[in-house]
N, CA and C of each residue as an Amber inpcrd file, in Angstrom:
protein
   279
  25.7450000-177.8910000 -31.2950000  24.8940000-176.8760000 -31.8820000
  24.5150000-175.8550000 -30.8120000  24.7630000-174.6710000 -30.9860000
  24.3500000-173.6100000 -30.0110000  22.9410000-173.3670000 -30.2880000
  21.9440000-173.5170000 -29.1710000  20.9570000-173.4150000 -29.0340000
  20.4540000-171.8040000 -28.5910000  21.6410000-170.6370000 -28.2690000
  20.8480000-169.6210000 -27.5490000  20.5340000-168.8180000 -28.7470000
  19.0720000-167.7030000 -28.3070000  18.6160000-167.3820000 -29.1230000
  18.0960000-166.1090000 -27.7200000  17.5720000-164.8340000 -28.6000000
  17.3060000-163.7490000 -27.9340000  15.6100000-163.8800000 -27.2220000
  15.6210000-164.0340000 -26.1740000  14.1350000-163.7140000 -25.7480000
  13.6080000-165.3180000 -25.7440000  13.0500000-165.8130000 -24.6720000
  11.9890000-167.4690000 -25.0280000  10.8690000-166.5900000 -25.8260000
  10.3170000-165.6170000 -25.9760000   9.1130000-165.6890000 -27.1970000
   9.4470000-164.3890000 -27.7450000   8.5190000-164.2000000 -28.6830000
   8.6440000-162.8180000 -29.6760000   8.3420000-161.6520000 -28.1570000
   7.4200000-161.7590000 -27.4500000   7.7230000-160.3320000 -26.6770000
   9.2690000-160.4140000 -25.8520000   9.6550000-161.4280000 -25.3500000
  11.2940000-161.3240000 -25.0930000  11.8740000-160.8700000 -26.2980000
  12.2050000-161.1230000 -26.7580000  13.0220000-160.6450000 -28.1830000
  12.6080000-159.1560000 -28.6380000  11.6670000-158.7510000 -28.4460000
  11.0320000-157.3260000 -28.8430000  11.6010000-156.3440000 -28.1480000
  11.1370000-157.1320000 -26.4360000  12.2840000-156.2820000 -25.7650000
  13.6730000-156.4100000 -25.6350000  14.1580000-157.2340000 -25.3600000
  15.8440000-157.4300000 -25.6800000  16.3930000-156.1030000 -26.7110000
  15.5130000-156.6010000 -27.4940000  15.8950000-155.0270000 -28.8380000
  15.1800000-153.6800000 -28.8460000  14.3970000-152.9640000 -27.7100000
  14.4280000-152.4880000 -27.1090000  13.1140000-151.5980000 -27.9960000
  12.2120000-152.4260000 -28.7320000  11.2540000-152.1910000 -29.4730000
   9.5210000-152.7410000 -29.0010000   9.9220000-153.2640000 -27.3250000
   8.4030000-153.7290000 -27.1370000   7.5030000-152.6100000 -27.0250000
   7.4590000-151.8150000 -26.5990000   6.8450000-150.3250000 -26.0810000
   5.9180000-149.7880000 -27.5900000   7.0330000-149.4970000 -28.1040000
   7.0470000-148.8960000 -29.6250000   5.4700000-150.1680000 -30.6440000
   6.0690000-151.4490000 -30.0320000   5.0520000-152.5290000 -30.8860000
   3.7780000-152.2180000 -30.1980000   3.5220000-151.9410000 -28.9000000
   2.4850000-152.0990000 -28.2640000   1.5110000-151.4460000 -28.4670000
   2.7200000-149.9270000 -28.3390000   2.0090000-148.6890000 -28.5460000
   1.0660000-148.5050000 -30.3250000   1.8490000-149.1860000 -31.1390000
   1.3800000-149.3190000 -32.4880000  -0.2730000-150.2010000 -32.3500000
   0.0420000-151.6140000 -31.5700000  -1.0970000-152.3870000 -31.8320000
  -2.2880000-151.6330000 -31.2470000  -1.8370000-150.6970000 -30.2150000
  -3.3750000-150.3720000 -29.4420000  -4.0520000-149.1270000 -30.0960000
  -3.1880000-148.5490000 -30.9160000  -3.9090000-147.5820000 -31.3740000
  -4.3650000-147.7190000 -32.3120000  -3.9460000-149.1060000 -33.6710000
  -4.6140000-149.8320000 -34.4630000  -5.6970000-150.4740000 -33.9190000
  -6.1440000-151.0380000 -32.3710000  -7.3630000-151.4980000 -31.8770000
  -7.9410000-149.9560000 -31.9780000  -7.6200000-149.4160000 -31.0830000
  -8.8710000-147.7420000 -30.5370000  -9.1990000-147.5570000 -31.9640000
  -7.9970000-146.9390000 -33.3730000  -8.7470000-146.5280000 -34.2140000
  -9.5530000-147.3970000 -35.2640000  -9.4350000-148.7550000 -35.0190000
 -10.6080000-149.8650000 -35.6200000 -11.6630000-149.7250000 -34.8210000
 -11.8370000-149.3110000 -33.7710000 -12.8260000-149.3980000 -33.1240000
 -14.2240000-148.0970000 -33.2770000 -12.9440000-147.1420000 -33.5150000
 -13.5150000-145.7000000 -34.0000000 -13.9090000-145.9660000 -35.0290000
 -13.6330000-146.6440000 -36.0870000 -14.1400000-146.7230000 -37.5920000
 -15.2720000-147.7060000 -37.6980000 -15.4590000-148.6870000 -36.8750000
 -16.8660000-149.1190000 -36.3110000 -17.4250000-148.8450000 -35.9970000
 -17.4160000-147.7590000 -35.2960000 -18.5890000-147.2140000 -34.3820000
 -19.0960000-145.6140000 -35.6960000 -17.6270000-145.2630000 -36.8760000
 -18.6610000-144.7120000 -37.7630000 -19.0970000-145.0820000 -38.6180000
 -18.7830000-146.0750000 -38.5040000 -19.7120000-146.6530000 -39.9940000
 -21.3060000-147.1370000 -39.5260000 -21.1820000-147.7000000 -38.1090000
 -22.5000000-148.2940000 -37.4280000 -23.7410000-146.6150000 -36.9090000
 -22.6670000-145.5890000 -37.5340000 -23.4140000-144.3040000 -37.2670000
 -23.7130000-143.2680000 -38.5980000 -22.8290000-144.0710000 -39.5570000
 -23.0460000-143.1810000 -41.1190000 -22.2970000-141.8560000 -40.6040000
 -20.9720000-141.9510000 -40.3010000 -20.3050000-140.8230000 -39.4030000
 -18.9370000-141.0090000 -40.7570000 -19.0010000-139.8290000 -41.8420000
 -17.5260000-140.0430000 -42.4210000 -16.6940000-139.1500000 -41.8080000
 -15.3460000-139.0060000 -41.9440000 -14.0780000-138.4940000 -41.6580000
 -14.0500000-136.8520000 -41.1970000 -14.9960000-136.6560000 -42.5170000
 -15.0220000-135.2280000 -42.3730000 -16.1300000-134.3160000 -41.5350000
 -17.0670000-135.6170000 -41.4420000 -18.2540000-135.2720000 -40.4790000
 -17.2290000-135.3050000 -38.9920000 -16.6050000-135.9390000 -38.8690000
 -16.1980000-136.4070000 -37.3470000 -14.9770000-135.3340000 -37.3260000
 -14.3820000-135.0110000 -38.0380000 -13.6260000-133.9540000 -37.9190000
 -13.9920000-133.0390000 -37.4000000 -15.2190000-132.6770000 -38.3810000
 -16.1230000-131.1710000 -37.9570000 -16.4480000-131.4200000 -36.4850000
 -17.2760000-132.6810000 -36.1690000 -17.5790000-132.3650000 -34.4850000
 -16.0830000-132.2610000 -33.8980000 -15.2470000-132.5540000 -34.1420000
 -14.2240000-132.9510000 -32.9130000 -13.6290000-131.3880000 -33.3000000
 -13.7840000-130.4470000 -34.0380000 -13.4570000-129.0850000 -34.6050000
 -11.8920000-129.5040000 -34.3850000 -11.7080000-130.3670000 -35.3910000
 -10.1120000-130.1810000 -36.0390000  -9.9060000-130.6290000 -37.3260000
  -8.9540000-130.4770000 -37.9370000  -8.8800000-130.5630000 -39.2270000
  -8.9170000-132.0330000 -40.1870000  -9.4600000-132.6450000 -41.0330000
  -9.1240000-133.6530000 -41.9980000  -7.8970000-134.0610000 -41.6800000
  -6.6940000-133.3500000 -41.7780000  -5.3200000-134.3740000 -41.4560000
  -4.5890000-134.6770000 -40.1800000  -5.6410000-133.5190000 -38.9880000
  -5.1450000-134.4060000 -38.0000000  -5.8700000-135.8470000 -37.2080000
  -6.9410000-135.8770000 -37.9360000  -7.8280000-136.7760000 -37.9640000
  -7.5200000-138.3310000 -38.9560000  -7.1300000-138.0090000 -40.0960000
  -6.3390000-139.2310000 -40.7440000  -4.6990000-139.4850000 -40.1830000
  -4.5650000-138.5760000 -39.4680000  -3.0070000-139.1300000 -39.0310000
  -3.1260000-140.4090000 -37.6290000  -4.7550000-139.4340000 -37.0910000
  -5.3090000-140.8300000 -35.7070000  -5.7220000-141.9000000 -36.6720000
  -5.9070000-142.5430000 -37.8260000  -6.1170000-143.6090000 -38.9690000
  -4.8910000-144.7150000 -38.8720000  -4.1460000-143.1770000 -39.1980000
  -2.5980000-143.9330000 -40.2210000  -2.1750000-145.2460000 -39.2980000
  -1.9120000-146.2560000 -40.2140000  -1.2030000-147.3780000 -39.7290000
  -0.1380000-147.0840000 -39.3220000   0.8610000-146.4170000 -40.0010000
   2.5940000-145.9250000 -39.8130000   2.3950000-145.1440000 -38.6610000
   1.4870000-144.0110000 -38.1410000   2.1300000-143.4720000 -37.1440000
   0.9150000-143.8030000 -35.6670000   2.1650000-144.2390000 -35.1550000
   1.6030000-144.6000000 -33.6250000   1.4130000-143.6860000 -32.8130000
   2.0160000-142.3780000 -33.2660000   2.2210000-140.9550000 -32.1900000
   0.9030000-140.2930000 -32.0760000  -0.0280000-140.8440000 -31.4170000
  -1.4110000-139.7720000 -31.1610000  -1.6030000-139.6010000 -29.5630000
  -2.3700000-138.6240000 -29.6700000  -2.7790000-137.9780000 -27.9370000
  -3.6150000-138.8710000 -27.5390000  -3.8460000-139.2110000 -26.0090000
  -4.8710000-139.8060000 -25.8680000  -5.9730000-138.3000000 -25.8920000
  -5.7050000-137.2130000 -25.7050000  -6.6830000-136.0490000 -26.1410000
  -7.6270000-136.3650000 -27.3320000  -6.9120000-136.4360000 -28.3560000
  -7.4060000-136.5990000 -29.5550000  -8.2050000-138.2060000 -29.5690000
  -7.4450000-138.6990000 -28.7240000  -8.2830000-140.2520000 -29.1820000
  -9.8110000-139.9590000 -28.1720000  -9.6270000-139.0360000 -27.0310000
 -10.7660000-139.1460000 -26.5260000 -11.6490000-137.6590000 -26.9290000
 -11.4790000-136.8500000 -27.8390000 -12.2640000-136.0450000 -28.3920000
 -13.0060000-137.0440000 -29.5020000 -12.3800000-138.1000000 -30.4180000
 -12.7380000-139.0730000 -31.0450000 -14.3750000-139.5730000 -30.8310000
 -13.6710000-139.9670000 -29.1770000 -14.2240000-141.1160000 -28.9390000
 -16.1020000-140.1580000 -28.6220000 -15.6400000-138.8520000 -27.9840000
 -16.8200000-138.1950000 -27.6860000 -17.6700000-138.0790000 -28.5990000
 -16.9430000-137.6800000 -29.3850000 -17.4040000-136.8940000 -31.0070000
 -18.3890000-138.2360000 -31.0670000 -18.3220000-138.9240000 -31.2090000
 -18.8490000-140.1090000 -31.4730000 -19.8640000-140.7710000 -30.4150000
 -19.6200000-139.9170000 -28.9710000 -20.7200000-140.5450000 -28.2230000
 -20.5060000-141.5270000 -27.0880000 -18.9650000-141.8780000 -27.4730000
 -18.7330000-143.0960000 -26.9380000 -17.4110000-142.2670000 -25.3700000
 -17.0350000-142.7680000 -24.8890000 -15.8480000-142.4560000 -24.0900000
 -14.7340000-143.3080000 -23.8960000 -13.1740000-142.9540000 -24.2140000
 -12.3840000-143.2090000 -24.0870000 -11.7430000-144.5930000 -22.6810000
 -11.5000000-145.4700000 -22.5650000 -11.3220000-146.1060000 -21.3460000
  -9.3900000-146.4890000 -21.5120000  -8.7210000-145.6380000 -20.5330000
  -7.3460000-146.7200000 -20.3200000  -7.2620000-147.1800000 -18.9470000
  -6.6300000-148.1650000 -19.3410000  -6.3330000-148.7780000 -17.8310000
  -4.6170000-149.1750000 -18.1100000  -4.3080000-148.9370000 -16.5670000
  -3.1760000-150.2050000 -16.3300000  -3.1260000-151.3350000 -16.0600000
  -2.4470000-152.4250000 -16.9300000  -2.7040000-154.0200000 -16.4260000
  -1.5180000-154.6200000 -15.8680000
């Protein structure tokens, strides 16, 4: 019985297929923008209120939401984060 298989765990295998980056980049911006949606609800802050401070529009503001797209600025994530009071933190690990 052939035992080989791509990657010893799902992040081997993610990368092997040349999709770890792409997963990562998805999960963290699903953390930042859960985190943003906590901090408006814990402020009575809706979409369109936070739009207005961050002075940009309703859809570029639900596109920093969208589950499907991972492609946001950290600009935008840290006008977000202001708008809101809070400040943006990345690090390298």
């Amino acid at each position: 019985m052939n035992k080989e298989h791509l990657g010893s765990d799902f992040d081997g295998f993610l990368k092997q297929e040349g999709l770890l980056a792409e997963c990562e980049a998805s999960a963290l911006k699903r953390v930042v923008a859960w985190q943003l949606e906590q901090e408006m609800k814990r402020r009575r802050i809706t979409r369109a209120k936070l739009a207005s401070r961050m002075k940009t529009n309703l859809a570029t503001l639900n596109g920093l939401f969208s589950e499907t797209d991972s492609a946001v600025s950290l600009q935008l994530l840290e006008q977000a984060a202001l708008a809101l009071g809070r400040k943006l933190k990345v690090e390298l690990a």
